[in-house]
Every structure is written in structure tokens, then in C-alpha cells.
N, C-alpha and C positions, 0 to 999 in steps of 0.2 A: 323342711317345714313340718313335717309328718313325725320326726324323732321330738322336735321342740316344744310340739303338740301334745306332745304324750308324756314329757318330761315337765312341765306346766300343769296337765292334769295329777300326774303324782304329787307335786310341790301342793295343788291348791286341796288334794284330799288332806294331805298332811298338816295345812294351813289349818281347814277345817277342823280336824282331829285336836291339834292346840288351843282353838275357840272354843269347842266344848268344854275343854277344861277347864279355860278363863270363867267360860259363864258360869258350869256351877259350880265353881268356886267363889267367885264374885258374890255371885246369891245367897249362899250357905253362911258367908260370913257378912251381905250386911244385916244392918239394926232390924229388929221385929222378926217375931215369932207367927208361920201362919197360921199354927193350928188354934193360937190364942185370939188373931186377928179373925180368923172365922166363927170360934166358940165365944166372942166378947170377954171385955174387961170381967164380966160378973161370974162365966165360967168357971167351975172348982175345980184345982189343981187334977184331979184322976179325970174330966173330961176333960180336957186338956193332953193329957196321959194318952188317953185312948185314940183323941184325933190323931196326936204324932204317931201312934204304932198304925192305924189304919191309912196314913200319907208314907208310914215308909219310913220316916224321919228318923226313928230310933236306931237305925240300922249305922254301923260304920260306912264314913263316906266314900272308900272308893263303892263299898256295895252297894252304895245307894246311886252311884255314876255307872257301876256298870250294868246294874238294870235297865235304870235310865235309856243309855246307848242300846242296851239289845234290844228294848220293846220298840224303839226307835228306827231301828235298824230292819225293824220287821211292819215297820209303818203302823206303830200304836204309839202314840204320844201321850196316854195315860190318859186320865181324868181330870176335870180341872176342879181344884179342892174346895173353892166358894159354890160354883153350880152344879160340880158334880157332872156336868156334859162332858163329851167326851171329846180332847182336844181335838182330834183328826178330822172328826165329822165337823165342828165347828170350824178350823182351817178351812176344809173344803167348801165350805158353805160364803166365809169371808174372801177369798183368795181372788176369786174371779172378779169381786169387788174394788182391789184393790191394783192389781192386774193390770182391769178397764183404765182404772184412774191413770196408774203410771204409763200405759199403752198412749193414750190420748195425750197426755202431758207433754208425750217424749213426741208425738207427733207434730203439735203445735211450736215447741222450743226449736225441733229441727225445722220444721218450713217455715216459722216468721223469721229466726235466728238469724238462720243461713245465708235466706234469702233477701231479708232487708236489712243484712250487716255487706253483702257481697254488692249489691246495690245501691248503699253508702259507699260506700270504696273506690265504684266504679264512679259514680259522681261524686267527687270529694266537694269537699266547700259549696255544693250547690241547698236548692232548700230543703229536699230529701232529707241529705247526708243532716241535715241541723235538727230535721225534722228526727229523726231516728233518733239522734245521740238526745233530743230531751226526753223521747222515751224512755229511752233506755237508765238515762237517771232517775226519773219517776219510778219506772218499774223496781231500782233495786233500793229505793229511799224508801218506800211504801210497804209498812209489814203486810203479807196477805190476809192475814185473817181481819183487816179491818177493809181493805177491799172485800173480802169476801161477807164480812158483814154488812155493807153497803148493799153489794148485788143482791142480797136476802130483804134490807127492808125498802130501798127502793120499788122497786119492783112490786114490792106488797102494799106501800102506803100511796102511790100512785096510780097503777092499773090492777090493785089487787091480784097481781100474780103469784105465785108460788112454783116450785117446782113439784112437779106429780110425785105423789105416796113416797115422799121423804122416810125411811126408815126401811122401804121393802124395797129390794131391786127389783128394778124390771129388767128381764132380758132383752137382749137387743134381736133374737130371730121370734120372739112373743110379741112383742112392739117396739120396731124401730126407731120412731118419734119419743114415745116415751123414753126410753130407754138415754137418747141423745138429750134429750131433756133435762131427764135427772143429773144427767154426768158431764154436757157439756157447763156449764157455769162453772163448777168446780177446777175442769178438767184448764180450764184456759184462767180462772184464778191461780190455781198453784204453777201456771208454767208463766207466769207473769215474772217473777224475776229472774228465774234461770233464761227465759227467752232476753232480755236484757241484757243478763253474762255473756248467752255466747254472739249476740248484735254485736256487743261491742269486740270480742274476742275475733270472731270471722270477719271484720272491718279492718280493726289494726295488723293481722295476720296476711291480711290478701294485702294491704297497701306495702307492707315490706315484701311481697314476694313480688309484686309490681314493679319495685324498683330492680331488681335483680337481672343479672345481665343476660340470661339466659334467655327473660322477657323483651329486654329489646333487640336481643338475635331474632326472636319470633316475630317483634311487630317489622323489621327489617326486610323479612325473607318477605314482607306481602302482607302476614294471615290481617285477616279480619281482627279488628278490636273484640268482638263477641264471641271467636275462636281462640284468643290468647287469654282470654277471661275466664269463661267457663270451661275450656279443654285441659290449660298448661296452669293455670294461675290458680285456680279456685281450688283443685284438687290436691294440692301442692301445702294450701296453707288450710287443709280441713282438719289436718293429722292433731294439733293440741284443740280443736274444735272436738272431735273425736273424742279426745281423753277427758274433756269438760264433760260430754254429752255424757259416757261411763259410769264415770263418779256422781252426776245427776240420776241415773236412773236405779243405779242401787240406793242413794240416800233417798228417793223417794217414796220406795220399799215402806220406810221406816218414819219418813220423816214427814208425813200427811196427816199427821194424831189431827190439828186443830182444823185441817178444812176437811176431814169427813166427818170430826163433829158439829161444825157449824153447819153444814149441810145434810148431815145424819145419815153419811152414808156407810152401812156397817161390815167397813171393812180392817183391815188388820191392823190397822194403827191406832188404833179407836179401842181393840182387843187388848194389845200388848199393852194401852197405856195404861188399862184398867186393873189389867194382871200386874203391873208393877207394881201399882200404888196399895190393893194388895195382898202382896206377897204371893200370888197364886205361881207356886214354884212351874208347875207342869206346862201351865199355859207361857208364861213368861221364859223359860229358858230353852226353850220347844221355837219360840217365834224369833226370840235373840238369834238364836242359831240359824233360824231360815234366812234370816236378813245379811248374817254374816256371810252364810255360801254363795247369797244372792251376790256379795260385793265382789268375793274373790272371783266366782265365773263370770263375772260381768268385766272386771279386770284383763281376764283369759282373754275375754272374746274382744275387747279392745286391743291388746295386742297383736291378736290375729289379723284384725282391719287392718290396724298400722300396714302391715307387709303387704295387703291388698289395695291400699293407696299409694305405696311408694315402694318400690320393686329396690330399690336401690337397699332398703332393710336388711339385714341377713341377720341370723341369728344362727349361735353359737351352742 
């Protein structure tokens, strides 16, 4: 396990290492120029001139890639070209925001998922099980951001609520309530349809490991129904539950642009979408990149669970 570990960590710096180079190559060559898009259409050709020499741009591109990586490498991700802040401190500032979101998210999708797709399973065709599966279509018919904008005016043209100082985080050990406040609406918006995917996914998955012979050696030998369930049955069929849950929690990384705008929460997907639209090279191929490492370790550490749910794994 220990050699595969470490032979996965080399693969996924390497992984990484070839993303770099997708991204700023990707950016280099699409449409729009940033030092124009920051100095306006009315900018004359020599400011223009000047912005690219002071962004670097003038420079051949591997030397603009290998700068790039060093100051990166040293934990300076440059300047961002529109505000001129400095990407790291602004990372650090968005990150825990973002974090929260996907922390909570993955909370919620694993305990309603798990718990009321294994619980459909266990009582098939009863009213639960009918009860769960029209959620779960609901959940994945319904785009979130028009749930999400419901939760926002409801709430406001009804009991005039709102959620507290929309735009500034509160910390959760500065105030707890606030804190759940802000981030619970969101948190259980955006995990509205992945919670759906894996109901339905940990439901159809446990009914086929239910049938399996193995299962009715165990209900045989005596065990209890809630011993062959949860002990031999449920663990057995979590493993593509797992790899759902994986691949959710890195595209969440990236992929929460429209509910921390509609909730105005200012975190990294809200950053990166702005730095696309644009062109802000530094901020934009700086967060590409976090998101991509995000995927491949988040990969890693899926594979490693596989082996820690099913022994019978081995790897080569």
C-alpha cells in the first residue's frame, strides 16, 4: 500500500506539472488581449505597449511559464492585472469560504444520500422508498440557482428575512449562529442535487448487493436484518458511492460560481469567474491550477478509501 502511495503521489505531481502547461497555454492563446481589456478600447497603442511589458507579456512564452511556476513555487502567485491585489493574499482571504461551502455540502450529500438511499433499499416499495425516489427526481430536474433564488426571495417577501451581512464572512468561532446562517442556505442548496445522485446511486447499489449470495449465507447463519445491513451490505456497496462522492467534491471546488453569487458569498468561484471574463492571466491560471490539483488529490484519496472499504483490493 505504502509503495502505491507514493507511486500515485509522483503520477499525480506529474499529472499536475502537464495541467500547468495546458492552462497557460490555453490562456495565451484564447481571443482578447488583457492589457487592452484593462487599458479600454480608447487606450493608445504605447499604453497598451507599456501595460504588456509591466504584466510580463512581452517576454517569450516558455519565460513567461517559467517565472510563473518559480514565484508559484515559492508561494507568490503574482498580482492580479485588473486590481492589482495580490493573488495569494486574496486566495487566502476567499479559500476558507469556499472550503466552508464545499465542507458542508459534502456533509449534507453524504448523511441525507447515504442515509435515505440505504433506507429506501431496506424498505423497497414501501412509502419511504416512493417517498425518496420523487425527491430524488425533483432534486436532479430543478436547476439550483432558481431554488436558490426562491430561498433568497421567499424568505424576504414573506418574514422579511435575509441572511446576515451577505458579502462579509462571519467566522464560525466569532459567531457560531451567524456564521451557520450565512452558509447553511447555500450549503444544503448546492448539495440538492448531488444528494439526489448518490440516494439514488447507494439505493440501486445496496439492492444488488442484497441479492448476493453471500447475503443470504449471513441472513442463514441467524444475523439480524440491521447486522446484514449495515455491517456486510452497506459497506460493500459504498465503494462507487465513494467515487460519486470524489468527483462531487472537487467539482465543487470550481463549480459553485452561481450560488455564492446569488448569495454573495465571496468565495473562489465567484473570483475565478471574474478573472475569466477578464482575462486577468494571474488570478485565473493560479486558481485553474488549484482546482486541477484539487481533482487529482481528491482522486488519490479515493482510491486509498477503495482499499480501506474492501480489503479484497490490491494494487499492483
Amino acid at each position: 500500500m505504502r509503495d502505491y502511495i507514493v507511486r500515485r503521489i509522483v503520477w499525480a505531481v506529474a499529472t499536475i506539472w502537464f495541467i500547468s502547461i495546458g492552462v497557460f497555454v490555453l490562456l495565451r492563446v484564447s481571443p482578447g488581449d488583457p492589457a487592452l481589456l484593462q487599458q479600454g478600447v480608447n487606450a493608445t497603442p504605447e499604453k497598451v505597449a507599456a501595460v504588456r511589458k509591466e504584466l510580463g507579456l512581452d517576454k517569450p512564452l516558455p519565460v513567461q511559464y517559467l517565472r510563473w511556476v518559480g514565484n508559484a513555487l515559492q508561494g507568490d502567485l503574482g498580482r492580479s492585472g485588473i486590481t492589482q491585489v495580490s493573488v495569494t493574499s486574496e486566495f487566502k482571504s476567499r479559500f476558507p469560504v469556499s472550503l466552508q461551502l464545499m465542507m458542508m455540502t459534502l456533509v449534507w450529500v453524504a448523511l441525507f444520500g447515504v442515509t435515505f438511499g440505504a433506507i429506501s433499499a431496506r424498505w423497497q416499495n414501501s412509502g419511504f422508498d416512493y417517498g425518496v425516489r420523487l425527491f430524488a427526481i425533483f432534486g436532479l430536474s430543478v436547476p439550483a440557482f432558481w431554488v436558490a433564488t426562491l430561498v433568497m426571495l421567499i424568505p424576504a417577501q414573506y418574514w422579511h428575512y435575509a441572511p446576515p451581512s451577505l458579502g462579509k464572512p462571519i467566522a464560525f468561532l466569532d459567531d457560531p449562529i451567524g456564521n451557520m446562517q450565512q452558509f447553511l442556505p447555500a450549503s444544503l442548496v448546492l448539495a440538492l442535487g448531488p444528494t439526489a445522485t448518490v440516494m439514488r446511486l447507494t439505493r440501486s447499489t445496496l439492492l444488488e448487493v442484497l441479492r448476493q449470495d453471500y447475503i443470504r449465507t449471513a441472513r442463514s447463519k441467524g444475523l439480524g436484518e440491521r447486522m446484514v445491513l449495515w455491517r456486510h451490505a452497506l459497506r460493500n456497496s459504498l465503494i462507487p458511492v465513494v467515487t460519486v462522492l470524489g468527483l462531487l467534491a472537487a467539482g465543487l471546488l470550481g463549480g459553485s460560481v452561481i450560488i455564492e453569487q446569488i448569495f454573495a458569498l465571496r468565495g473562489l468561484g465567484l473570483y475565478i469567474f471574474q478573472a475569466l471574463l477578464q482575462k486577468d492571466y494571474p488570478v485565473a491560471q493560479s486558481i485553474v491550477l488549484y482546482t486541477a490539483a484539487a481533482v487529482v488529490f481528491m482522486n488519490l484519496a479515493v482510491d486509498v478509501v477503495y482499499a480501506v472499504l474492501d480489503p479484497r483490493i490490491r494494487y499492483t
